[in-house]
Structures are given as structure tokens and as C-alpha cells.
C-alpha positions in Angstrom: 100.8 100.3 70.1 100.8 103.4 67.7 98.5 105.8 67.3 96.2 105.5 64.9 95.2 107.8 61.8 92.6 108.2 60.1 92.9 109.6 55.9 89.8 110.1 54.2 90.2 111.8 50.6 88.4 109.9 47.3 91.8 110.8 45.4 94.1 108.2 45.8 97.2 110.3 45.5 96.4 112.4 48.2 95.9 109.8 50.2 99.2 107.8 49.7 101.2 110.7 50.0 99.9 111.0 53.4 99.9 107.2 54.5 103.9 107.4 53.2 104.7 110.3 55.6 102.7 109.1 58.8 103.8 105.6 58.3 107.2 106.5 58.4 106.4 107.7 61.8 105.4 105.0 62.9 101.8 105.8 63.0 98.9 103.0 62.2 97.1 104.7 59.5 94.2 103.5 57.8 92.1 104.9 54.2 88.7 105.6 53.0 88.0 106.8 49.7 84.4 107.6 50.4 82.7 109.8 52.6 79.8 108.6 53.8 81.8 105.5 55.3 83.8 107.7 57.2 81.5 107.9 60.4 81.0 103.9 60.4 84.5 103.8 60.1 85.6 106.0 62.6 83.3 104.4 65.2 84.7 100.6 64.2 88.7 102.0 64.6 88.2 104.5 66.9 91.2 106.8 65.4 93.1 109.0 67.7 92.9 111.5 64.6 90.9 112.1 61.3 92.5 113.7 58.2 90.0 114.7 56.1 91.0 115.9 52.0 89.1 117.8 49.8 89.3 115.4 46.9 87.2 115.4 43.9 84.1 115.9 45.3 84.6 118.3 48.4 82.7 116.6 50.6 85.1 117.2 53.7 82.9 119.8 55.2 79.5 118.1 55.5 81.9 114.5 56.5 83.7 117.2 59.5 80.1 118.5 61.0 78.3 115.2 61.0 81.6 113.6 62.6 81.8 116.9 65.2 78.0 116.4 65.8 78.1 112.7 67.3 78.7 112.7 70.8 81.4 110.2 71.3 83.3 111.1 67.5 83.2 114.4 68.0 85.6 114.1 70.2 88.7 112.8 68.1 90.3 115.7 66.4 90.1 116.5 63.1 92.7 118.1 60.1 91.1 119.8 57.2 93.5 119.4 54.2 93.1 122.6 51.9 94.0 123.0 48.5 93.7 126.6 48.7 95.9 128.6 51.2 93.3 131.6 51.4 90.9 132.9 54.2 87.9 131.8 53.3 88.9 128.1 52.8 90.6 128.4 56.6 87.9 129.3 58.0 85.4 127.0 56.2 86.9 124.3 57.5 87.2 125.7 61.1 83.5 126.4 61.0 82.8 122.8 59.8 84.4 122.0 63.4 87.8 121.3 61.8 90.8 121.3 64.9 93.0 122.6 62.5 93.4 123.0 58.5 96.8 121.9 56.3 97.0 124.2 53.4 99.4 122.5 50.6 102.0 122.7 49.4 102.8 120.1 51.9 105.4 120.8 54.6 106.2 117.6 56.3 107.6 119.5 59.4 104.6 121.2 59.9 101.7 118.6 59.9 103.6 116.1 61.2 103.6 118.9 64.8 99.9 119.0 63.9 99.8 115.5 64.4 101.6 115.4 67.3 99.8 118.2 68.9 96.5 117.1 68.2 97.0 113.7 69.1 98.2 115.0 72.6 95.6 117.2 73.3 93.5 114.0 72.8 94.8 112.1 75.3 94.2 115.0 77.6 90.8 115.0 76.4 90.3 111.5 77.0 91.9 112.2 80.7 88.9 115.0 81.4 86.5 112.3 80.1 87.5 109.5 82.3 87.6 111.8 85.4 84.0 113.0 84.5 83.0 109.4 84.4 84.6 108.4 87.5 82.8 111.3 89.3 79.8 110.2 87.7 80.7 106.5 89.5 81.3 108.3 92.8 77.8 110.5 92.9 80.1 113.6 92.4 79.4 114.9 89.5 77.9 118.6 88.6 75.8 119.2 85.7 78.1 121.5 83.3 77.4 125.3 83.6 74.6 127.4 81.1 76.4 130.7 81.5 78.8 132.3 78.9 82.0 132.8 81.2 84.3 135.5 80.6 87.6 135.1 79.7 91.1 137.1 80.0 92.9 137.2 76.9 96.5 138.5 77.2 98.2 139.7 73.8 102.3 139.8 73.8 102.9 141.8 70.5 106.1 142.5 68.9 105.5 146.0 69.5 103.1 148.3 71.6 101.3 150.0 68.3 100.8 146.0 66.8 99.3 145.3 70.3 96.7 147.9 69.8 95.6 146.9 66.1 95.1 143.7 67.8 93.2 144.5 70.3 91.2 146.9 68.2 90.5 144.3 65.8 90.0 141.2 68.2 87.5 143.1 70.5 84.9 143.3 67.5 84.7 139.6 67.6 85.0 138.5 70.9 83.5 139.7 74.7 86.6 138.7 76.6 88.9 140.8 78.0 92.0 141.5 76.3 94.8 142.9 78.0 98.2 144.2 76.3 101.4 142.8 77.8 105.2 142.4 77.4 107.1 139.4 77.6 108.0 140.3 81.0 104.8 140.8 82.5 103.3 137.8 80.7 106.1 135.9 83.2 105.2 138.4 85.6 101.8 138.6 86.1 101.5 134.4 86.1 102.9 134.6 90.2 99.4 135.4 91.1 97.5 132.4 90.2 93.8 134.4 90.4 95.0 136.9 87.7 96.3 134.1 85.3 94.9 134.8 81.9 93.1 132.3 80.3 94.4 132.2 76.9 98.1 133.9 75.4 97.9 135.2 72.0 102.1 135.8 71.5 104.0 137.3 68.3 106.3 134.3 67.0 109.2 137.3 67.1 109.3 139.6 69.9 112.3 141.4 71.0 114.8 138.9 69.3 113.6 135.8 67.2 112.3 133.1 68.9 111.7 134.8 71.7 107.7 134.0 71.3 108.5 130.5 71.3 110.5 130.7 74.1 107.7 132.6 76.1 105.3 129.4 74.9 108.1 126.8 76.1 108.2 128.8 79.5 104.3 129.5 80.1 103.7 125.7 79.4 106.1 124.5 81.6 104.8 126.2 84.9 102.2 125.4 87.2 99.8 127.6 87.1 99.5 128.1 83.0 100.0 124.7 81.8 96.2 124.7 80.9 96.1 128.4 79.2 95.6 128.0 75.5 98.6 129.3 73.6 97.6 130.8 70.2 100.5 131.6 68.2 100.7 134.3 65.3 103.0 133.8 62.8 105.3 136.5 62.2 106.6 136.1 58.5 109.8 134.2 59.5 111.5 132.1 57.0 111.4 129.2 58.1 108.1 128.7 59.4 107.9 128.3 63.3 104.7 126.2 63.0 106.4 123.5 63.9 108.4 124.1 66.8 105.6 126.1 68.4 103.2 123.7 68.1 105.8 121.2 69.5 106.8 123.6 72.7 103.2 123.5 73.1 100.9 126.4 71.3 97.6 124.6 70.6 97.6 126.7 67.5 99.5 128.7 64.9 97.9 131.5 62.9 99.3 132.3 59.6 100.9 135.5 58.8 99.0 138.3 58.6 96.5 139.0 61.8 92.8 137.7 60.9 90.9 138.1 63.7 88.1 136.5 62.8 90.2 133.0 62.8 91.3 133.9 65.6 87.9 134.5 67.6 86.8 131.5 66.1 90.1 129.5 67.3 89.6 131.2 71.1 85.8 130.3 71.3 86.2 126.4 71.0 89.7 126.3 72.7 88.9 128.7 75.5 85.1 126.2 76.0 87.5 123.3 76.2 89.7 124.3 78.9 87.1 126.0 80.7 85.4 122.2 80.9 88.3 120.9 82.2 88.9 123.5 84.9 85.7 123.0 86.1 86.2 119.0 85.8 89.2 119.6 87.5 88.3 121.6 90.3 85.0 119.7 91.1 86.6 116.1 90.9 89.3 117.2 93.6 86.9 119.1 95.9 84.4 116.5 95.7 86.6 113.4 96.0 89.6 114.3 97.9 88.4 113.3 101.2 87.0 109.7 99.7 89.6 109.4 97.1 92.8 110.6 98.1 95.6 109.9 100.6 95.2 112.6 103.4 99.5 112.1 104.0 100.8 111.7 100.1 97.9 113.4 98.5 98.0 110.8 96.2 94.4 108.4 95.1 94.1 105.7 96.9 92.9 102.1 96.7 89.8 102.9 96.2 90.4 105.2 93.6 92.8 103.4 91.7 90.4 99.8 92.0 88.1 101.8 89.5 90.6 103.7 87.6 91.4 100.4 86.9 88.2 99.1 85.4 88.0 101.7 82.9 91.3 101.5 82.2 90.6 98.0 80.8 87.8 98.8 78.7 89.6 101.7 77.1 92.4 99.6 76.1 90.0 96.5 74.9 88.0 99.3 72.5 91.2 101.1 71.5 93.3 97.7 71.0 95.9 99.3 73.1 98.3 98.4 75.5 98.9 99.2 79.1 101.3 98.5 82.1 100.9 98.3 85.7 103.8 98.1 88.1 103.6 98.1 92.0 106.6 99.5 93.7 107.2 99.2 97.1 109.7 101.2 99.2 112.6 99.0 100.2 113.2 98.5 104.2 111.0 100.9 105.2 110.2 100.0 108.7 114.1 100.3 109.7 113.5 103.9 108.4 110.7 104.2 111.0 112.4 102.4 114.1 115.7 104.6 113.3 114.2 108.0 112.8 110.5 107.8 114.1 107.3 107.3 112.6 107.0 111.5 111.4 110.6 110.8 109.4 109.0 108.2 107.6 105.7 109.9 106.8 108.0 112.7 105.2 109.5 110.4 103.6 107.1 108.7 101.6 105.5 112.2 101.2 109.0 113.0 99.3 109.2 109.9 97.3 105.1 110.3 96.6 106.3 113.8 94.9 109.4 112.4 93.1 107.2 109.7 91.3 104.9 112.3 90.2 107.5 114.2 88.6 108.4 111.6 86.2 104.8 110.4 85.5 102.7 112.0 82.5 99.5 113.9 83.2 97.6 110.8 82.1 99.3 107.7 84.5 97.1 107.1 87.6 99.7 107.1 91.2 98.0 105.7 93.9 99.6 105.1 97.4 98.1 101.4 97.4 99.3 100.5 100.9 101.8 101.8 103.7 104.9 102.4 102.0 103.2 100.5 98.5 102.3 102.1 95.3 100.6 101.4 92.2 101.1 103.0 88.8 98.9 102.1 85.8 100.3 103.5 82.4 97.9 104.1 79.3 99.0 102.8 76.1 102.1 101.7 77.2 104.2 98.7 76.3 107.3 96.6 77.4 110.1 99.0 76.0 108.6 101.8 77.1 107.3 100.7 80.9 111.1 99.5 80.7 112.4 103.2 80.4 110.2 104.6 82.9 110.5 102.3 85.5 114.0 102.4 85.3 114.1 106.4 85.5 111.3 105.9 88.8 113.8 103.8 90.7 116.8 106.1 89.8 114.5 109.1 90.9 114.3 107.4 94.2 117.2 105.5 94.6 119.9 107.9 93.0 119.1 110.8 95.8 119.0 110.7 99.3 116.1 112.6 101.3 116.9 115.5 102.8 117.2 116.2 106.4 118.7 119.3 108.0 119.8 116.9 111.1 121.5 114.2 108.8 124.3 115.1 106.6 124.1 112.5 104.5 120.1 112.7 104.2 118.3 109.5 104.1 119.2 106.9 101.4 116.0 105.2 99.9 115.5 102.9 97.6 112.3 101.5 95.5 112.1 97.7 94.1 109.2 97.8 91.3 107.3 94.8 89.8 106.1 95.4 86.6 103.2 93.9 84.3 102.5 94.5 80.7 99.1 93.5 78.9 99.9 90.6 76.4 103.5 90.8 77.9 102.7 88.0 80.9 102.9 84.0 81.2 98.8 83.5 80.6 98.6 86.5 78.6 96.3 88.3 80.8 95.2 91.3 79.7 92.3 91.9 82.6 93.7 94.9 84.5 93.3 93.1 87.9 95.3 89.8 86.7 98.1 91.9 85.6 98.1 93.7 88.8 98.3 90.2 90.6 101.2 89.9 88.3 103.0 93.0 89.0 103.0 92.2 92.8 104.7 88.4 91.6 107.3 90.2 90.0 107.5 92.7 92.3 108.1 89.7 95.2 111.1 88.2 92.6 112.5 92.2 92.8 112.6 91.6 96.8 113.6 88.4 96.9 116.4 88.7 94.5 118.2 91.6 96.4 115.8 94.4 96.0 116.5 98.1 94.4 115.8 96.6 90.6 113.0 96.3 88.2 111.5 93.2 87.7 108.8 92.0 84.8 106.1 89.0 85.5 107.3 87.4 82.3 111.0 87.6 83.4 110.2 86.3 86.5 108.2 83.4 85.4 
């Protein structure tokens, strides 16, 4: 199912404007022309994003702090639409609690990668909040901590002189420290994962164009900064970058022109969001490694996955969403351990366990379910899509042989997957534990009829 949107703005040619675009996108979108419905409505549709407009009568800021002030809706994100492309209006809406403010005239390109950035950084959200919940489940979780934490903020400037008016200017507003780097040491100093900075602040243009946006697609992409927050200052460049650097992965772009105060305000509530979901992070896996992971794979386990499950189900009942669940089991696996030994195999499934995890999102729960078994469950997923990916799992697996320094030819390996999707299956079962019954029928058809293939309950019905 699509995402769905949120457009609250009492003038009605704001809001079709809008609906026009995101529905081309396929989004679901859905209007109010009053304010003070907004919350009740928000809490009845549960949006994945709220676009609030100025309107006629400007309530936008009072309708963005009580939604920011509720518990459970402050928590979808919110774009500020602002008729005036000034400072003051930017960061009105920002200290209202707005994620981000649209300033007309409208570029498509650029809030539709607003869209799309916020709406990601919700589902990762929603992923912190269902580990927290699950810790809670499992007596594991920590009260959250009262101290201010320092942060390291690392500036990449076009030049050295531009790196020092930012610092100059940014340390008035903010008690972190900020270091001064080049593009080179950014990718430098990220090999030593305890001097990792916290947040990037990088210059759209460095030594060539695009090189910032580069620099974003690169930080994002590695290990140990793919949870930094990636502020992006806009150099001047005609066309925009907004757009593609919000897309690579910048969880915000600054307009031209540094304004430090935006900034401060931008690093405060990104830099208290990450730091929540370190700590969620870090405590979840100490605390429930041992009770809730594979020692071989490193993968959850049964146990684990029983109650990811649960939730699972009630997130997609309150959300009207779908979701998919396919068990995959590796094919002939015991000839595997008879030929080469038992420590072959468990080397094995360790490598396939690692290929799977590669081509998973952050947000799909793997579990190693039984010996050589495992389960996948897939959030807001349909048939088209759990299609694709269990297609692209099986190739993963199948396509490449394990390596083995004492076997030329590796080991050849192959997966058969059974696959269930909700309102996709004979009885229309949407409970998470039917469909998995239903994904380990389908996955019995994939055996029985030659193995190596993906199978789906209602095809094998």
C-alpha cells in the first residue's frame, strides 16, 4: 500500500496543487481545510507525513506544536509550506517543531525528495520504536539518559577561510565540538569508528561540483556513518542540489547563504534523534543478544522473531498496510554436512545468513528459525514487491558458490523460499502467524516441485 499524506491548508488551491503532484506519485493523500481537525485526523489515518500550508488564516504554527506535543503524533514528520522564502519564516516554522519548511515558488523536484526523505526517516523511526517496545517486552529496557551529551560536529567547507566563518559563527549557538576537515579526512578519519563524528555539515561544491554530494552518497553508504546526520549547505548552484542530496541521503539542505542559527536549531533535534537511537541500539543488542540472537549466524531467533511478529500485525492492522512473510530453507543441506563436515556447514549458513542481510532493508526482521531454516517478515510490503525480493534472495544464494580455499569450484548452494502475503492467501488471512503457516505450505510446494524457486501460498493452492 502507499504511503499516506497528509495536506492541511484552508485554501483550496493550495491544497489541490499538492494532492495533483503527490498523487501522481502514487502517494494516498488525504485533505483538511480546517485546523483544529487536523489532530483528530491525523490520529484516525495515522499519515506517514503531514503537510501543513499557511493558508488564509496562518494557523500552521499553533496546528505543528500541538501535533509535535502529542506523544504518539509527534512522531510523524511534518513540512511547513511558506509563502515567504525569508529567515524568519524558516525558522518559525522550525521552532514550531516543523521537520522541514517548502518555501514557494514550488519546485516539484525538491519537495517531492522532501517527501521521500522524510517518509524514510520515519520508517526508521518507527524501527527505533518497535525495538524499544520489544526491549520493554523482554525486561531490557533503560530509562533514556537526563544529561546533555556532547557531540562532534565535522564541517567540510569549500575552502579553509569558509571553514573558519563557520565555525566562528556555529560555535556561538551550539556546545559541540566542531572540527574543520577536508574531503579527504572526512573519508579518512571515519576508519576509526570511536572518532566518528556525529553529525557532517558539507559544502554542496567542494573541490569540483558535486563533490559534496558525492562525500554524502559515500558517508551514507558505509558502516560506521550510516547513522551521522548529514546537513547539507547549499552552495548557490543553478540547479538546486536539494534534491539529489536529500535523495543520496542528507537529512537536510540549508539554503544558500550560511545561517547558523538554522543550522543549530536543525543539529539540536537531529543530533537528540540519532543519539536515541544509538543508545536504543546499543542497549537492545547488549541486552538481548544472548536471549535473542543466534550465537552461529548472529541473526534473531525464534523467539525473537515469534514477537516481532505480534507487533508486526498490529502495525499493519492500525496503519491498513500490507506485509509479507516468506520462510526459506537451504536446499539439501545435510549432504553439505555428510560431505564436508558439520564446521563447513556452519560456515556456510553463516555466509548465506550474511548474503540475506545484504539484500534486506534496515527495517525487515531475519531470523534463523530453525537449522538451515529462516524466516523473513517484510513491513509494508505486497505481492509485486515480495516477488522482486525474493527473487533477488534466491539469486544471492543460488547464483554464487561459497568459497572455500580447499574447493575450486566453492560450494554450490541453493535456497527454495515459500512466501505469504496479507490479503494475498486462499482464506485471506491477515494474522501474522496464519500467514507464516502459509509461507511454510508454499515453501513445501517449492520443495516438492524441484526446489531452487519461489513459491506463493496462493499459487500453490
Amino acid at each position: 500500500m502507499s504511503e499516506r499524506i497528509l495536506i492541511a491548508d484552508d485554501l483550496a488551491t493550495n491544497r489541490i496543487v499538492l494532492k495533483v503532484k503527490l498523487t501522481v506519485a502514487c502517494y494516498d493523500v488525504i485533505q483538511s481545510d480546517r485546523c483544529d481537525e487536523v489532530a483528530a485526523l491525523a490520529r484516525d489515518a495515522q499519515p506517514d507525513l503531514i503537510i501543513l500550508g499557511r493558508g488564509r488564516t496562518d494557523c500552521s504554527l499553533s496546528t505543528c506544536r500541538e501535533l509535535k506535543a502529542d506523544p504518539v503524533l509527534g512522531l510523524i514528520p511534518i513540512i511547513m509550506v511558506s509563502d515567504q522564502d525569508d529567515q524568519h519564516a524558516r525558522l518559525e516554522a522550525i521552532m514550531a517543531g516543523a521537520d522541514d519548511v517548502f518555501s514557494k515558488p514550488l519546485n516539484e523536484a525538491t519537495l517531492m525528495a522532501m517527501v521521500r526523505n522524510l517518509i524514510r526517516a520515519r520508517g526508521t523511526d518507527n524501527e527505533v520504536m518497535r525495538r524499544r517496545e520489544l526491549s520493554r517486552d523482554f525486561g531490557c529496557a533503560e530509562a533514556p539518559a537526563l544529561f546533555a551529551r556532547h557531540a562532534r560536529v565535522a564541517l567540510i567547507a569549500p575552502d579553509a577561510e569558509t571553514g573558519v566563518y563557520w565555525r566562528m559563527h556555529l560555535a556561538t549557538e551550539i556546545r559541540h565540538r566542531i572540527d574543520i576537515m577536508t574531503h579527504s579526512q572526512a573519508l579518512e578519519d571515519i576508519g576509526t569508528i570511536g572518532n566518528v563524528p556525529d553529525a557532517f555539515i558539507i559544502a554542496s561544491t567542494l573541490g569540483e561540483t558535486s563533490d559534496g554530494l558525492r562525500l554524502v552518497s559515500e558517508l551514507r553508504s558505509r558502516q560506521t556513518t550510516r547513522h551521522s546526520v548529514i546537513v547539507v549547505q547549499d552552495c548557490g548552484e543553478t540547479p538546486s542540489p536539494s534534491s539529489m542530496a536529500l535523495d543520496l541521503g542528507a537529512n537536510a539542505v540549508l539554503r544558500p547563504g550560511f545561517d547558523a542559527r538554522e543550522l543549530a536549531l536543525r543539529l539540536t533535534r537531529l543530533l537528540a534523534r540519532k543519539f536515541e537511537g544509538d543508545d536504543l541500539r546499543k542497549s537492545f543488542d547488549a541486552n538481548l543478544a544472548l536471549a535473542l540472537r543466534d550465537p552461529l549466524t548472529g541473526l534473531h531467533n525464534r523467539r525473537f522473531a515469534q514477537s516481532y511478529l505480534d507487533r508486526l500485525e498490529r502495525e499493519a492492522q492500525v496503519k491498513n498496510q500490507p506485509f509479507a512473510i516468506m520462510v526459506l530453507d537451504l536446499d539439501r543441506f545435510k549432504s553439505i554436512n555428510d560431505t564436508f563436515g558439520h564446521p563447513v556447514g556452519d560456515e556456510v549458513l553463516v555466509e548465506v545468513s550474511n548474503r540475506l542481510k545484504a539484500n534486506l532493508r534496515d527495517m525487515d526482521l531475519l531470523a534463523r528459525y530453525g537449522g538451515e531454516e529462516f524466516l523473513i517478515a517484510l513491513p509494508g510490503v505486497g505481492r509485486k514487491q515480495a516477488q522482486a525480493m525474493a527473487e533477488r534472495l534466491r539469486r544471492a544464494v543460488g547464483d554464487f558458490p561459497v568459497a572455500r580455499s580447499e574447493f575450486t569450484d566453492g560450494i554450490n548452494v541453493t535456497l527454495s523460499i515459500g512466501v505469504a502475503v496479507s490479503g494475498d492467501t486462499p482464506k485471506n488471512a491477515r494474522s501474522a502467524h496464519e500467514l507464516l503457516q502459509f509461507a511454510d505450505q508454499a515453501l513445501y510446494r517449492a520443495k516438492s516441485d524441484g526446489r531452487n524457486q519461489v513459491t506463493f501460498v496462493s499459487d500453490a493452492a
